[in-house]
C-alpha positions in Angstrom: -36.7 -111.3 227.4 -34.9 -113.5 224.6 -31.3 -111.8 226.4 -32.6 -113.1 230.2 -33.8 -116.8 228.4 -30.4 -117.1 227.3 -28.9 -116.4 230.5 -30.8 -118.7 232.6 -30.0 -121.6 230.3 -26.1 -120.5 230.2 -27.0 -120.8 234.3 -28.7 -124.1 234.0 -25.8 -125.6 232.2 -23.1 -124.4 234.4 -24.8 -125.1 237.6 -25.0 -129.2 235.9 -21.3 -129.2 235.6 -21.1 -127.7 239.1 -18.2 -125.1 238.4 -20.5 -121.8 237.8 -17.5 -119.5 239.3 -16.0 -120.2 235.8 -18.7 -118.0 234.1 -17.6 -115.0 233.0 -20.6 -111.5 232.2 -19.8 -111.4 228.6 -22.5 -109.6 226.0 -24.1 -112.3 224.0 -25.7 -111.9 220.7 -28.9 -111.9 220.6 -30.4 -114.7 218.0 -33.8 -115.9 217.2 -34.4 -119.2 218.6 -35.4 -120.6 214.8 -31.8 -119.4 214.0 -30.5 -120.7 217.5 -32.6 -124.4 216.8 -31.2 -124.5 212.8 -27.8 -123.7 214.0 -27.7 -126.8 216.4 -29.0 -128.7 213.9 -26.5 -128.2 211.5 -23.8 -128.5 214.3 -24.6 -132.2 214.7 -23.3 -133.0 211.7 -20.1 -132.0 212.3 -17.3 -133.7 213.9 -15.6 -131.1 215.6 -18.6 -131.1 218.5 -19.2 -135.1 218.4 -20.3 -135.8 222.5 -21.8 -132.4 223.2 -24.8 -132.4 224.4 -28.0 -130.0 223.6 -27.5 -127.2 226.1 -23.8 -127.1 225.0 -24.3 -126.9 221.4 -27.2 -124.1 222.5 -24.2 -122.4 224.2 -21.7 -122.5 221.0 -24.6 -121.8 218.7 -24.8 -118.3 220.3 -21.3 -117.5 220.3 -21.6 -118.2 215.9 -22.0 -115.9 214.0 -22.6 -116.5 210.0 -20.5 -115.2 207.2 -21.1 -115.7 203.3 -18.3 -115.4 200.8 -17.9 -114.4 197.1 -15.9 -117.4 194.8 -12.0 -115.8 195.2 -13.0 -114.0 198.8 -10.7 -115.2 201.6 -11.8 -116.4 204.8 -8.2 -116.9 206.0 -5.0 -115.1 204.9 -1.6 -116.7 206.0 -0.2 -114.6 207.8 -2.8 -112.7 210.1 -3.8 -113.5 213.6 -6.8 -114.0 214.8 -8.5 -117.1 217.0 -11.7 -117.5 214.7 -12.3 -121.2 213.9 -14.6 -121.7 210.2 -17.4 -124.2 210.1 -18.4 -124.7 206.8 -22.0 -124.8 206.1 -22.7 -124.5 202.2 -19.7 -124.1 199.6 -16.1 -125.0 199.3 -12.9 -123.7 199.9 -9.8 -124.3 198.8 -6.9 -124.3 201.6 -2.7 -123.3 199.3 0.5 -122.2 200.7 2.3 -120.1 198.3 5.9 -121.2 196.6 8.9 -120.3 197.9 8.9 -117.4 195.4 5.5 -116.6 196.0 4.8 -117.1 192.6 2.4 -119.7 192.8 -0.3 -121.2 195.2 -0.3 -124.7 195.8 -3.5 -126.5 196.9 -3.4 -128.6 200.0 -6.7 -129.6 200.0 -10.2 -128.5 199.5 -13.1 -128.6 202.5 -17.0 -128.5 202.2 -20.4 -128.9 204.4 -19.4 -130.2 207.8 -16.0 -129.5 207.6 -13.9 -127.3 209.6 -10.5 -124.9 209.7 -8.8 -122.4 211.2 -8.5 -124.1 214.9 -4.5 -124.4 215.0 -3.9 -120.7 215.0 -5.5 -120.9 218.3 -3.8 -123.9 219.6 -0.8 -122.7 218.7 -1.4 -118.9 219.2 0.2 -117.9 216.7 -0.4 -116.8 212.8 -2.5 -118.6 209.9 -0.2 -120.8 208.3 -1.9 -121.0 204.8 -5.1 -119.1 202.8 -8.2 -120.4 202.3 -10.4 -119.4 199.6 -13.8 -119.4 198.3 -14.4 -121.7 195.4 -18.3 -120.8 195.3 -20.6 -118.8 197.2 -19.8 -119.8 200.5 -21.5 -119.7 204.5 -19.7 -120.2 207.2 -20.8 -120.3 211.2 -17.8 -118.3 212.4 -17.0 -119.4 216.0 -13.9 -117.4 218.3 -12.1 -120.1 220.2 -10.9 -117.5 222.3 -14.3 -116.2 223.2 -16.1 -120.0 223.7 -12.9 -120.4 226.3 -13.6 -117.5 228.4 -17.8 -118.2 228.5 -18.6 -122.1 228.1 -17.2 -124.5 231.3 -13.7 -126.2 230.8 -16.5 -129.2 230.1 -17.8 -127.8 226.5 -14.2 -126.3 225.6 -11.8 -129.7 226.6 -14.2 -131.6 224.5 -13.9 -129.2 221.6 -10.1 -129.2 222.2 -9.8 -133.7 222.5 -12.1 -133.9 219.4 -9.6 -130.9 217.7 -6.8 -133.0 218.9 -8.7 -136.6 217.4 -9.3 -134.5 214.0 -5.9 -133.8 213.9 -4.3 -136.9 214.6 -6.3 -138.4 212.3 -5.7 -136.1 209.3 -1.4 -136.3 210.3 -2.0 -140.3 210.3 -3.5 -139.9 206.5 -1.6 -137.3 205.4 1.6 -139.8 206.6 0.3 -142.6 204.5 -0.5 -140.5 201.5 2.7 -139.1 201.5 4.3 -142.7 201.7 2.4 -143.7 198.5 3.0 -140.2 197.3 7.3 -140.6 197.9 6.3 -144.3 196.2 5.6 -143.4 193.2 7.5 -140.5 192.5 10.6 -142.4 192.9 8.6 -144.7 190.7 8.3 -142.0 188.7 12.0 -140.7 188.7 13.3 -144.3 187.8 10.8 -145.0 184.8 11.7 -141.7 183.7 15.9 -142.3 184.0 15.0 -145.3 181.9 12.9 -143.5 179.6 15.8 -141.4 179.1 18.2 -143.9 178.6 16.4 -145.8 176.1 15.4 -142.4 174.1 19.6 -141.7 174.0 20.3 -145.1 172.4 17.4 -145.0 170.2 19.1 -141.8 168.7 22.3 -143.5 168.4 20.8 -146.2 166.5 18.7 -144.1 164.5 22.2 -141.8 163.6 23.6 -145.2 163.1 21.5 -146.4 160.2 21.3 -143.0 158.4 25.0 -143.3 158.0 24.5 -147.2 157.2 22.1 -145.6 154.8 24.1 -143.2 152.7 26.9 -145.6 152.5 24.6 -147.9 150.6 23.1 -145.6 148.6 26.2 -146.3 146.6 24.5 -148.9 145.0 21.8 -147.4 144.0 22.3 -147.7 140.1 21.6 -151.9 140.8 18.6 -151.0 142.6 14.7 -151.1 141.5 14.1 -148.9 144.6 16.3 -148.0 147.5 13.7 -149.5 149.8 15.0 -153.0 149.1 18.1 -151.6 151.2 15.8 -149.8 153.3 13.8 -152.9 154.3 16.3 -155.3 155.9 18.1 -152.0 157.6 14.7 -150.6 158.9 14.2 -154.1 160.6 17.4 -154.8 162.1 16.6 -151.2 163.8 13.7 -152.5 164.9 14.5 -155.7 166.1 17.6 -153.8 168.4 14.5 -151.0 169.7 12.2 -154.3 171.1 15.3 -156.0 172.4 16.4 -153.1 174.5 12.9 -152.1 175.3 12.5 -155.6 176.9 15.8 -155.0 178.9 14.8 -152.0 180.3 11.6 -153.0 181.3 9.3 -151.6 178.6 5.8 -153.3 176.7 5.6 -152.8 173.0 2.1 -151.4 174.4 4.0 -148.5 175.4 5.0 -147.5 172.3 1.9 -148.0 170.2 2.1 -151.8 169.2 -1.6 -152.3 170.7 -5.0 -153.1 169.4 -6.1 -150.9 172.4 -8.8 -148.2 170.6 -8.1 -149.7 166.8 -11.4 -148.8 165.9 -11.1 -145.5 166.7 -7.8 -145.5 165.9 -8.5 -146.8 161.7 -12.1 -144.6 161.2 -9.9 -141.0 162.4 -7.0 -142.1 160.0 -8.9 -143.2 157.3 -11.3 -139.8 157.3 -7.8 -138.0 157.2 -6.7 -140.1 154.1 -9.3 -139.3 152.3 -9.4 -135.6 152.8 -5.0 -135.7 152.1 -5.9 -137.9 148.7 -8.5 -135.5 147.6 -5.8 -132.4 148.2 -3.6 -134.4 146.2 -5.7 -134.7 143.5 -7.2 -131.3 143.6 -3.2 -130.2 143.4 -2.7 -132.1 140.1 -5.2 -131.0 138.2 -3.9 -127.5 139.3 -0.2 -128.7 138.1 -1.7 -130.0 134.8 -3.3 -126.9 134.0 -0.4 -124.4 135.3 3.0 -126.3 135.2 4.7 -127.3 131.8 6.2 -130.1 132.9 3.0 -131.7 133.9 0.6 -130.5 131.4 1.1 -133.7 129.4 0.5 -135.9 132.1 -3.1 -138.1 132.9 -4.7 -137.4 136.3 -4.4 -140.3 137.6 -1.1 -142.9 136.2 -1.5 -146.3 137.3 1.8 -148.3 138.1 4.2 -146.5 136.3 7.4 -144.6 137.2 9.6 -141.8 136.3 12.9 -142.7 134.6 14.9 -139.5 133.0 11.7 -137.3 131.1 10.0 -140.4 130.2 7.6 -142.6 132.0 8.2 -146.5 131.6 5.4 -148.9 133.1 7.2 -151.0 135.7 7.3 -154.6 135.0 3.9 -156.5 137.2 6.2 -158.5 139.8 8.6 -155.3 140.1 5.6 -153.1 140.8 4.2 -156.0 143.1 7.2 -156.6 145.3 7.8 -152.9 146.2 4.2 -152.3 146.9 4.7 -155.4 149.0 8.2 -153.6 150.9 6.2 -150.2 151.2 3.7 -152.1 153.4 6.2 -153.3 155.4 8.1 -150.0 155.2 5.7 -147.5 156.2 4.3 -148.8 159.5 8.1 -149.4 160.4 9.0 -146.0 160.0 5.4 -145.3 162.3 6.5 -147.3 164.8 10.1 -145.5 165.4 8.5 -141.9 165.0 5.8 -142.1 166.5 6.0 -144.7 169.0 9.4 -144.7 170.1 10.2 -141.1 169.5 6.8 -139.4 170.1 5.3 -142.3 173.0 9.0 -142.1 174.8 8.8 -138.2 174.8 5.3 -137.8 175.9 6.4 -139.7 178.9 9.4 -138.1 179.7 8.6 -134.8 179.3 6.6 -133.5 182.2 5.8 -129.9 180.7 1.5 -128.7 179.4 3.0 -128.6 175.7 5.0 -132.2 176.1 2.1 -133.2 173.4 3.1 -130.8 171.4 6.6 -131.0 171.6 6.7 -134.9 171.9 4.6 -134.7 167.5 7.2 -131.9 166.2 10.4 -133.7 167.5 9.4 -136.9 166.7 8.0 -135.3 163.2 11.9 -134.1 162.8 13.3 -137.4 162.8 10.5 -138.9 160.7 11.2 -136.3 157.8 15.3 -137.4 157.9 13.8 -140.7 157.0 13.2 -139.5 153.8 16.1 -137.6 153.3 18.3 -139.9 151.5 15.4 -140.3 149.2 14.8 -136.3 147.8 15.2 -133.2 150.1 11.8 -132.0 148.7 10.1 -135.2 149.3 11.6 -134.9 153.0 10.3 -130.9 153.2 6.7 -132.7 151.4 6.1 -135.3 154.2 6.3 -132.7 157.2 2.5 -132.0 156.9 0.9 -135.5 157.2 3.6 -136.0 159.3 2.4 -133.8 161.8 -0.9 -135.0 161.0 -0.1 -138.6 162.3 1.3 -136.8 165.1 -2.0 -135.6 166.6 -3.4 -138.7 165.4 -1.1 -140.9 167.5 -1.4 -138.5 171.0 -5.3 -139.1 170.2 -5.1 -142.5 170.2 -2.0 -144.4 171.5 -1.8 -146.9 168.1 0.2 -147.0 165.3 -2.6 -149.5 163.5 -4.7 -146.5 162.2 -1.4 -144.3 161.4 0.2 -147.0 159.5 -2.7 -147.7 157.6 -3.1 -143.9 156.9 1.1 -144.0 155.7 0.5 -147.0 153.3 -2.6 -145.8 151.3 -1.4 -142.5 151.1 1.7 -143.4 149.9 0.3 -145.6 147.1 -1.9 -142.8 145.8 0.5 -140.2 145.8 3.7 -142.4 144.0 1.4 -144.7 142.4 -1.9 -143.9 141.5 -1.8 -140.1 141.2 1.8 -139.7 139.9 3.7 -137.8 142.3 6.8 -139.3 141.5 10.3 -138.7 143.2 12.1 -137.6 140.2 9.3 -135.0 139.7 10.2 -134.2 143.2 14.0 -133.7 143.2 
């Protein structure tokens, strides 16, 4: 009875667009008319049958037939022919072309309720051009072109074919514009990371340049209270040339970590990781004390004082003052060059997952040669916290909390607990 109901309304609709001789006997399936009456609803809401009208979307709802697909199952496979057109109901799926090695699947976009694929292999009768993928348990009404040609009126199957055709047009005209802004910025992209590169090779040459100044004015050591007093004025002229050419080529001294941006953050996460490095330190000289001759006669903790031959000497107040005053000034220069030149510049010109990673050793490397005119131990000492203001700095962008981190560290190590550099050498 259902199979005869179905007829007479197929007859009905023809006989309304007055070409009936373009009906041909096909088998229909038969569906209950709650299925038939859900199906239509669900049809409305999608654009690919905008203007049809209730007998014609009774038509195409008995052509449909449902599918459901596991995450990973494909409903399309490039490649394959076949004149099925997807309408999906609940889900997603992702739509990828494979690399020219077939190595890889790139996405080209991901569909969900109401949205359609799968009609151009019919237009164009020819194979799929892409996969498309189940992301989640999917449904699909499944609907053959091919068939819906041969049974509906020219009516119901030129409407489906100008909305097809509006669809598309539509989807070229955005895919043009995002591929505009898409060439935009990746020869935005290309040209911030030429300059990138260009300021990263000068930055090594200056840096090369004032370890050589360095040695060459190590010479006067001897005259010296502290080789940071040659240090200082070299460190800044370094500087000074880094801003100057970051300016020229077009950078902020936000880029590279001179921001306030997150300093909150930025000071509490340093600060916790002082104070767990200062209570290592300590925990380490009580365990040279007790274990190491040379350190058995020493106090835990020696208070201004310094290392001259075997003996310690107390450093005169305005001696001790003044370098404290320089390793302020010291330390968050050196922060700045290793991690926000060399570690900022390489996070943003490497374009690899592990540029993080690579960006805090490499710019590690070079902060460690800072302290190789000073003792090679020293330089071997510093890799560790190093690395720790690495991670500190990819976190969060400043070298406020890093710097801080550098100077009290510093003074409680050389200082306060008496890890001095001739002990180190």
């Amino acid at each position: 009875m259902l199979l005869v109901l179905n007829v007479s309304i197929h007859t009905l609709l023809f006989a309304g667009n007055a070409i009936p001789s373009l009906v041909k006997p096909v088998v229909l399936n038969s569906k209950k008319t709650m299925d038939i009456q859900a199906i239509v609803k669900d049809l409305h809401r999608c654009a690919l049958f905008k203007g049809l009208d209730e007998l014609q979307l009774h038509l195409v709802a008995e052509l449909i037939r449902i599918e459901h697909y596991q995450p990973g199952q494909l409903l399309i496979r490039e490649g394959e022919r076949s004149a099925d057109l997807f309408v999906i109901q609940q889900g997603q799926v992702e739509v990828s072309k494979p690399s020219a090695t077939h190595e890889l699947q790139h996405t080209l976009r991901t569909l969900g309720p109401n949205e359609f694929i799968g009609e151009l292999a019919h237009l164009m009768q020819g194979e799929r051009v892409a996969n498309v993928k189940a992301l989640e348990l999917t449904k699909a009404y499944v609907l053959s072109l091919q068939q819906l040609e041969e049974v509906a009126s020219s009516k119901v199957y030129n409407k489906l074919l100008n909305n097809i055709a509006r669809y598309n047009t539509e989807r070229l005209t955005r895919m043009n514009q995002a591929m505009v802004i898409a060439k935009d910025n990746e020869l935005a992209a290309v040209k911030a990371r030429l300059q990138l590169g260009l300021f990263m090779v000068y930055t090594f040459f200056i840096v090369t340049a004032y370890t050589f100044f360095l040695q060459v004015f190590d010479l006067f050591r001897p005259l010296l209270p502290s080789m940071m007093l040659i240090n200082i004025p070299l460190i800044g002229l370094l500087i000074l040339v880094i801003i100057v050419l970051m300016k020229h080529i077009g950078f902020s001294t936000a880029d590279f970590g001179l921001t306030l941006q997150n300093w909150q953050r930025s000071l509490a996460e340093s600060l916790i990781v002082t104070a767990v490095i200062v209570i290592v330190l300590i925990v380490l000289k009580m365990w040279l004390i007790r274990h190491v001759n040379s350190f058995q006669s020493d106090p835990l903790f020696q208070i201004s004082t310094h290392f001259s031959n075997t003996q310690i000497k107390t450093r005169p107040l305005h001696i001790q003052a003044l370098l404290w005053l320089v390793y302020a000034i010291f330390a968050p220069a050196q922060e700045f060059i290793a991690r926000g030149v060399f570690q900022g510049g390489l996070q943003k010109l490497l374009v690899n997952r592990f540029k993080t990673v690579l960006a805090i050793v490499v710019a590690n490397i070079a902060f460690v040669m800072f302290h190789l005119h000073l003792s090679p131990f020293l330089m071997l000492i510093v890799i560790i916290p190093g690395l720790v203001w690495g991670w500190l700095y990819a976190r969060c962008q400043s070298i406020l909390g890093i710097s801080v981190s550098h100077v009290i560290l510093g003074w409680c190590a050389i200082n306060i607990i008496g890890f001095h550099l001739s002990r180190l050498v």
